[in-house]
C-alpha positions in Angstrom: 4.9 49.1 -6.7 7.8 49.8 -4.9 11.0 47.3 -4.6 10.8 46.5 -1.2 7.3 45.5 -2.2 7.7 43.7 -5.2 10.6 41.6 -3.1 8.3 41.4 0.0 5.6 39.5 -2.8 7.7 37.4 -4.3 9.2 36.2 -1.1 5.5 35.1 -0.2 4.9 33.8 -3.9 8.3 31.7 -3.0 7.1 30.1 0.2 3.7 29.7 -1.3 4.9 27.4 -3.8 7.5 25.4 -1.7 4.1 24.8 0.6 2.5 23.6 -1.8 4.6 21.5 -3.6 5.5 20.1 0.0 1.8 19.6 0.4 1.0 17.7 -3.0 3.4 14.8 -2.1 2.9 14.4 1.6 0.8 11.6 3.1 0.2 10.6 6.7 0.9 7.2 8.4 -0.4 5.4 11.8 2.1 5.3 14.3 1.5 1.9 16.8 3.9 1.2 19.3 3.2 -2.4 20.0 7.1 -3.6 19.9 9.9 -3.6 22.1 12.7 -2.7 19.1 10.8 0.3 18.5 13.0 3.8 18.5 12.3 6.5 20.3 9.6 9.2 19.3 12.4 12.0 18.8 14.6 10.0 16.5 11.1 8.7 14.9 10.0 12.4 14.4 13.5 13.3 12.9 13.6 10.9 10.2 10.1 11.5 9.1 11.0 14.8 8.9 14.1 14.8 7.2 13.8 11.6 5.2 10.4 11.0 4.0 7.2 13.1 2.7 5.1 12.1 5.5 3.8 15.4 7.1 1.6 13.4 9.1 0.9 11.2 12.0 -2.0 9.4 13.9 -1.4 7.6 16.8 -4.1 5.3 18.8 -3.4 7.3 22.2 -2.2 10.3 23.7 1.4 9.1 24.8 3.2 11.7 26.0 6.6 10.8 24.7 5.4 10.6 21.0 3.4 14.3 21.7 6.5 15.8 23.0 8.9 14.1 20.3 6.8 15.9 17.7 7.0 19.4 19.0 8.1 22.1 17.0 8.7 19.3 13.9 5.5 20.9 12.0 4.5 17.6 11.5 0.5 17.2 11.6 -0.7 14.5 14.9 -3.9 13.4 15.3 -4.7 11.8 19.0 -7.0 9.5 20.3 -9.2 9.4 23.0 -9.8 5.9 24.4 -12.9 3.4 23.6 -13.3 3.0 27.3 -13.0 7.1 27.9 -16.4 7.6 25.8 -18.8 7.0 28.2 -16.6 9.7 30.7 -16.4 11.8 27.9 -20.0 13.0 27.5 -19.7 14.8 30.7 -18.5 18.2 30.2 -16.1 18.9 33.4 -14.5 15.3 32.5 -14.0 16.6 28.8 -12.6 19.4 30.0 -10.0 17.5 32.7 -9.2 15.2 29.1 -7.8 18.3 27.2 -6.1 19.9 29.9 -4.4 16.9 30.7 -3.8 15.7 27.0 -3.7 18.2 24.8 -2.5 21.6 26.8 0.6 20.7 28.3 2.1 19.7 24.5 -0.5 22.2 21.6 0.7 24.2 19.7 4.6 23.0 19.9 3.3 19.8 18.8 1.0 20.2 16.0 -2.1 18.2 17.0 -4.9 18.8 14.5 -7.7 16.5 15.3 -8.8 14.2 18.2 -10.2 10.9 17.0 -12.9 9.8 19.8 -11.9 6.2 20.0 -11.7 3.8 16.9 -14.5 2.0 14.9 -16.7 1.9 17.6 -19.7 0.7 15.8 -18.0 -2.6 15.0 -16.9 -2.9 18.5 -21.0 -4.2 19.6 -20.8 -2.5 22.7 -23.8 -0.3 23.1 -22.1 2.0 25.6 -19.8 3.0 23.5 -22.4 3.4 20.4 -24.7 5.0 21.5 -22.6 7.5 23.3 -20.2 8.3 20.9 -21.6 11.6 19.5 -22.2 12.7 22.4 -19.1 12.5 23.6 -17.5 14.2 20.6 -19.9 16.8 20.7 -18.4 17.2 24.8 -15.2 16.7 23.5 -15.3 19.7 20.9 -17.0 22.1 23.8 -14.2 21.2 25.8 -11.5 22.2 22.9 -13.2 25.7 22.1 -13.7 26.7 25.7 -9.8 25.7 26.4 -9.3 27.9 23.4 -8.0 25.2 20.9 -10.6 25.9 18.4 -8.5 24.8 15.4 -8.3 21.1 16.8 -11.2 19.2 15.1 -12.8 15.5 16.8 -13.9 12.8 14.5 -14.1 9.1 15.0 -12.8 6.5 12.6 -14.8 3.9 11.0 -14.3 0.6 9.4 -16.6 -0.3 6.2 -18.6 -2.9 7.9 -20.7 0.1 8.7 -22.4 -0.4 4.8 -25.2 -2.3 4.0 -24.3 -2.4 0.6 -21.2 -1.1 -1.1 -21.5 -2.6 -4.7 -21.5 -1.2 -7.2 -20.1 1.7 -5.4 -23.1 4.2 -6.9 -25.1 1.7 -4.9 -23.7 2.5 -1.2 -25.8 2.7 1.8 -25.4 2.4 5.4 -26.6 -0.6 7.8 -30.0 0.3 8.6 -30.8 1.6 12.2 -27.2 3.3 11.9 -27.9 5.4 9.2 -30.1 7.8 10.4 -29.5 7.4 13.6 -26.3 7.9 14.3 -24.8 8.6 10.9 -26.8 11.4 9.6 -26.5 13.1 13.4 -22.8 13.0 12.9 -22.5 14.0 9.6 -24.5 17.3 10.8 -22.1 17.5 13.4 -18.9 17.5 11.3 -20.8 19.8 8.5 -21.5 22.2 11.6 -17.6 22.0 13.2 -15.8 21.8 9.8 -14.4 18.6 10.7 -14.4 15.5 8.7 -15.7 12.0 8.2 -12.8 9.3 9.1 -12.8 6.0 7.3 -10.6 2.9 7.1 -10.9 1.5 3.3 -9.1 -1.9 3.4 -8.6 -3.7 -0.4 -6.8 -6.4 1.5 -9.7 -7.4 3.2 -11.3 -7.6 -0.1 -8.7 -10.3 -1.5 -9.3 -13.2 -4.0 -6.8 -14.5 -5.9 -9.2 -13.6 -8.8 -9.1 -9.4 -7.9 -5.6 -9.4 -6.8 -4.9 -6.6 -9.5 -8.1 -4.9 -8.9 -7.0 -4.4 -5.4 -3.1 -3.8 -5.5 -3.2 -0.8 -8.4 -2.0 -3.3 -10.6 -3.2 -3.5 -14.6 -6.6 -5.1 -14.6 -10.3 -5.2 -17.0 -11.5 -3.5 -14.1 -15.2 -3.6 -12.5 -18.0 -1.9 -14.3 -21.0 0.3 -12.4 -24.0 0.2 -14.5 -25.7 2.8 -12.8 -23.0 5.6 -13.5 -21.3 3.5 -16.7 -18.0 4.1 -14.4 -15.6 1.7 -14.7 -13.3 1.2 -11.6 -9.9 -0.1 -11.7 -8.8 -0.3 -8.2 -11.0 -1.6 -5.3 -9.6 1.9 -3.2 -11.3 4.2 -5.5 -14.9 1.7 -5.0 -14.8 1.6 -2.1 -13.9 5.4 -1.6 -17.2 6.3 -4.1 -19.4 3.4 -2.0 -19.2 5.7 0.8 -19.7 8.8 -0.6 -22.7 7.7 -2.9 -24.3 6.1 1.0 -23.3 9.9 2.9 -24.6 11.4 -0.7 -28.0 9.2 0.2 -28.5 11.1 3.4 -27.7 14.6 2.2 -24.4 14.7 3.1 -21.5 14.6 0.0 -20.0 17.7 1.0 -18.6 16.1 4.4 -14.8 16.1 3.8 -13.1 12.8 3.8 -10.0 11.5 5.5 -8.7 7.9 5.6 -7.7 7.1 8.5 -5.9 3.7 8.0 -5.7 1.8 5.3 -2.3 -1.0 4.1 -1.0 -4.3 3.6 1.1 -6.8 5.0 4.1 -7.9 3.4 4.0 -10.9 5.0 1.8 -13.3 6.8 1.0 -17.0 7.4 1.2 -20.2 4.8 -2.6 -19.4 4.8 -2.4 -15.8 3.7 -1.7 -15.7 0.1 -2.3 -11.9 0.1 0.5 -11.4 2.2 3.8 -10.9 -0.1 6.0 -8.3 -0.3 5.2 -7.7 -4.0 1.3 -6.5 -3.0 2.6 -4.6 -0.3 4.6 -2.7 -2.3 2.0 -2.5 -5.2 -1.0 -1.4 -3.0 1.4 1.3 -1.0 2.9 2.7 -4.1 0.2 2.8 -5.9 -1.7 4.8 -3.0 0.5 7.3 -2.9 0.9 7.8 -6.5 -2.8 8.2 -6.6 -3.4 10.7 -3.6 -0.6 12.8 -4.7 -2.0 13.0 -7.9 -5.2 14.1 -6.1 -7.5 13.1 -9.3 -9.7 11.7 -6.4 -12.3 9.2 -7.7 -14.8 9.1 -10.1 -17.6 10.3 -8.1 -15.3 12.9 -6.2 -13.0 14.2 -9.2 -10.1 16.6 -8.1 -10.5 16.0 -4.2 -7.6 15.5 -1.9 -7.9 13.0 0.5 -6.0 13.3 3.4 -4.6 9.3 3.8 -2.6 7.9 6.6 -1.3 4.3 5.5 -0.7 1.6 8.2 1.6 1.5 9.9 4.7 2.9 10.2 6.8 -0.4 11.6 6.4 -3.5 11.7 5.5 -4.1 15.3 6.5 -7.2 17.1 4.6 -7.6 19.7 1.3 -7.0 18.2 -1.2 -9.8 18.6 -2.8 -12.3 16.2 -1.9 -13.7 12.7 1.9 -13.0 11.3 0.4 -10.3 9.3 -0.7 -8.2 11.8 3.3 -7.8 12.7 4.2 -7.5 8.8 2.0 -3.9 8.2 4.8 -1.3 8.4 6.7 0.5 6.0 10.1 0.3 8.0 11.7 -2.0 10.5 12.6 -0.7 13.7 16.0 0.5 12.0 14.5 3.1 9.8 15.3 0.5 6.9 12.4 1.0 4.7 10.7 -2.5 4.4 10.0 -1.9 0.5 10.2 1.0 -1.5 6.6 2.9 -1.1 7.6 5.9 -2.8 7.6 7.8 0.3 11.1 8.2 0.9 12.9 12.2 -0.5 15.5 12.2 -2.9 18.2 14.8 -2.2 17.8 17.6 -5.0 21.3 18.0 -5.0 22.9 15.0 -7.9 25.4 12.9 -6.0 28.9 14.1 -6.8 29.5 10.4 -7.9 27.4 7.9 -9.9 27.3 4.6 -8.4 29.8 2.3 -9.6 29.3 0.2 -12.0 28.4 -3.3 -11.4 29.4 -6.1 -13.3 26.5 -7.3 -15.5 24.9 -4.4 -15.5 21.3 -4.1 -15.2 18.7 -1.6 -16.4 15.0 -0.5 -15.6 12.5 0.1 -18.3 8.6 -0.2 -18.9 6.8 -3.8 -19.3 5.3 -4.4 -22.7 2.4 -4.9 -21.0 2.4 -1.7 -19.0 -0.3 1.0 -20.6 0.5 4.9 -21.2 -1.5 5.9 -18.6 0.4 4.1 -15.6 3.8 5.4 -17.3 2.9 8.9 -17.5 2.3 8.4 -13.7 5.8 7.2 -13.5 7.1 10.0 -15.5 5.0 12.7 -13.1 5.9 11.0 -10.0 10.0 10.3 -10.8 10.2 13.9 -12.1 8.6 15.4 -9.1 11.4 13.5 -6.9 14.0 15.9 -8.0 15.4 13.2 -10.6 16.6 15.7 -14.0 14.1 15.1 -16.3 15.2 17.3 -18.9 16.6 15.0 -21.1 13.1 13.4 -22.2 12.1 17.0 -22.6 11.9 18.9 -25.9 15.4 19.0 -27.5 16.8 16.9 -24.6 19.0 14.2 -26.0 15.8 11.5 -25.3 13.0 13.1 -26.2 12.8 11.7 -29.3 11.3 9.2 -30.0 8.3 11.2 -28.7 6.7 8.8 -26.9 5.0 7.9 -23.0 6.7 4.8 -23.4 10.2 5.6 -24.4 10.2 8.8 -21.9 9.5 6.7 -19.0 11.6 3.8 -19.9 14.5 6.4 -19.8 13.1 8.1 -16.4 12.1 4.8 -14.8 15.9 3.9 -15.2 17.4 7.4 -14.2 15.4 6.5 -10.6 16.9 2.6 -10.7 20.3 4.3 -11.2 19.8 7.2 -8.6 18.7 4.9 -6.1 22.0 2.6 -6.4 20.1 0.0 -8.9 18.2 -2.5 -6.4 15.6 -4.5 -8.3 12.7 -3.1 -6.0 13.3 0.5 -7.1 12.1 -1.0 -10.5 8.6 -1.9 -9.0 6.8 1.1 -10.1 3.6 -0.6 -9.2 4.2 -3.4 -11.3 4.8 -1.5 -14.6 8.9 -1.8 -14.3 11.4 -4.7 -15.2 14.9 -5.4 -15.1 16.9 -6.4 -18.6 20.4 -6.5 -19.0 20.2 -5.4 -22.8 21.3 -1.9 -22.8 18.1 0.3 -23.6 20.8 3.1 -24.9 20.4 5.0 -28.7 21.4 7.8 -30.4 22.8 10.3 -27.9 20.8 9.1 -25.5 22.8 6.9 -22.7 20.8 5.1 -20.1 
């Protein structure tokens, strides 16, 4: 091989690894724009490119200020096409008047991937829209591939109240008279077009006092599943495998799929215990540790699943209880609301640590916390850019040679990095705060 060669391959081995490390820590979000403190979609499309890991957006329309914000950011956008459009849409010349008035003027500058054909319309009880729906997505997709956009996919997104039965998750089914007839038909059409089954898996709609662990990540005895002898230990993952094991039922588990929204508020009203900022951090972090890791579930081991989180800001003038306005993961500031793990950490150390502070606190592992949630920690802080090598072999803390002692000492490297606020200790519940220095040895915290 010649050396322009060999230098031409490992150029492309190079950018093939950046990609996909880029890939294996990005997650999506739902951009709403129901506030009037909101910045605007350039600045927006900025800082998610520059300061977060979010490659990905999904917004509930087509607004054209957010479409042409995005351009040439490479971040992913998924549109929407209106509840009240579907009807329209089944017609083909109206289709095709949608996408040249929607999607050509701003693709491919702006990244738009997928068009979601309105939002959980089978909740919405209007038969219209039901029983039109497929139709107009199959319209919707003829109108894409004759305007030459063949790489856009259409979906629709759907809310679990579309099961019949969802425990024990091997136990999932669809509502009768939906299943197969309109499920089945557009799970054929999504096989066919390579698209890919959109859901919105909620835990905080699953809430008791009683499962509050069981649905935030937290440490729990978790939920057993006598038919598979699986035991779950977050409500995502049973809910994830409820709907797989119901598309399984009618032939289709290879379907790809991608959750559209799912989140929690971090506040609400006196009557909304599951509102706190605590479980909005939990559930968040603990989401995006998992799809990182992308161990997918146990009846989809190893799959990625592409997850958009609700919402990007908090959103002021949206309607309804206080915790509809309490759902996002910054204020209108860019101020991150709670740390979600979402946020990059520059790879290049500060030239300064951060002064000390007087009393000075540390971060380290809860006795209670078990091996497996730390070696998370370890994976996710050392993937941030945070030097692991001391807890590596003949690092100055590797020994004692332990999950427990390793991530005590990387839990507080990311505490220190990150200027030592208490929240940066969350880790999912697994972190606390001690002012007895954690230091032995050689090895200084």
């Amino acid at each position: 091989m010649s050396k322009s060669s060999s230098t031409a391959l490992l150029l492309l081995l190079t950018s093939f690894i950046l990609q996909l490390a880029a890939t294996a820590i990005a997650i999506g979000v739902n951009y709403g724009t129901l506030g009037n403190n909101l910045p605007p979609p350039a600045e927006v499309a900025n800082f998610l490119a520059t300061k977060t890991y979010i490659d990905r957006i999904k917004i509930f329309d087509t607004n054209p200020e957010i479409l042409r914000g995005f351009a040439n950011t490479n971040i992913s956008v998924t549109v929407t096409a209106g509840n009240g459009d579907i009807p329209a849409l089944t017609k083909l010349d109206t289709a095709r008047q949608w996408v040249a008035a929607n999607i050509a003027p701003y693709y491919p500058q702006t990244k738009i991937i997928r068009v979601a054909v309105g939002n959980e319309i089978l909740q919405s009880a209007v038969k219209e829209w039901i029983y039109n729906l497929l139709l107009a997505m199959k319209t919707l997709n003829q109108a894409l591939v004759d305007a030459g956009f063949k790489d856009i996919k259409v979906s629709t997104p759907h809310t679990l109240g579309f099961l019949q039965t969802s425990e024990p998750p091997s136990e999932g089914r669809f509502r009768v008279g939906y299943d197969k007839q309109i499920i089945a038909p557009m799970l054929q059409f999504l096989r066919e077009t390579k698209s890919v089954f959109m859901i919105n898996p909620y835990p905080y709609f699953g809430y008791s006092p009683k499962m509050e662990n069981y649905a935030v990540f937290k440490a729990n005895q978790g939920l057993y599943d006598k038919n598979t002898h699986i035991t779950y230990f977050n409500m995502f993952d049973a809910q994830m495998d409820a709907v797989y094991s119901a598309m399984k039922r009618l032939g289709y588990g290879d379907v790809p799929i991608v959750v559209a929204e799912t989140g929690w508020p971090s506040a609400g009203d006196p009557d909304q215990p599951a509102c706190t900022m605590e479980n909005a951090r939990s559930f968040n972090w603990g989401l995006v540790r998992h799809v990182k890791t992308r161990r997918g579930t146990p009846l989809m081991p190893n799959r990625r699943f592409e997850a958009y989180i609700f919402g990007l800001f908090n959103e002021n003038l949206k309607p309804g209880p206080t915790a509809e306005r309490n759902f996002g993961l910054f204020y209108p500031d860019f101020t991150p609301v709670y740390d979600a793990g979402i946020m990059k950490v520059t790879l290049t150390p500060p030239t300064q640590k951060p002064s000390p502070i007087a009393g000075k606190k540390y971060c380290v592992a809860k006795a209670e916390a078990d091996d497996k949630a730390l070696q998370a920690n370890i994976e996710y802080v050392c993937s941030k850019g945070i030097d692991c090598k001391p807890i590596q072999a003949g690092g100055a803390c590797f020994d004692p040679n332990t999950v427990r002692s390793h991530a005590a000492f990387i839990m507080n490297s990311y505490y220190n990095f990150h200027g030592r606020q208490d929240f940066n200790c969350d880790f999912g519940g697994t972190g606390v705060i001690t002012t007895q220095n954690p230091s032995y040895g050689n090895c200084f915290y």
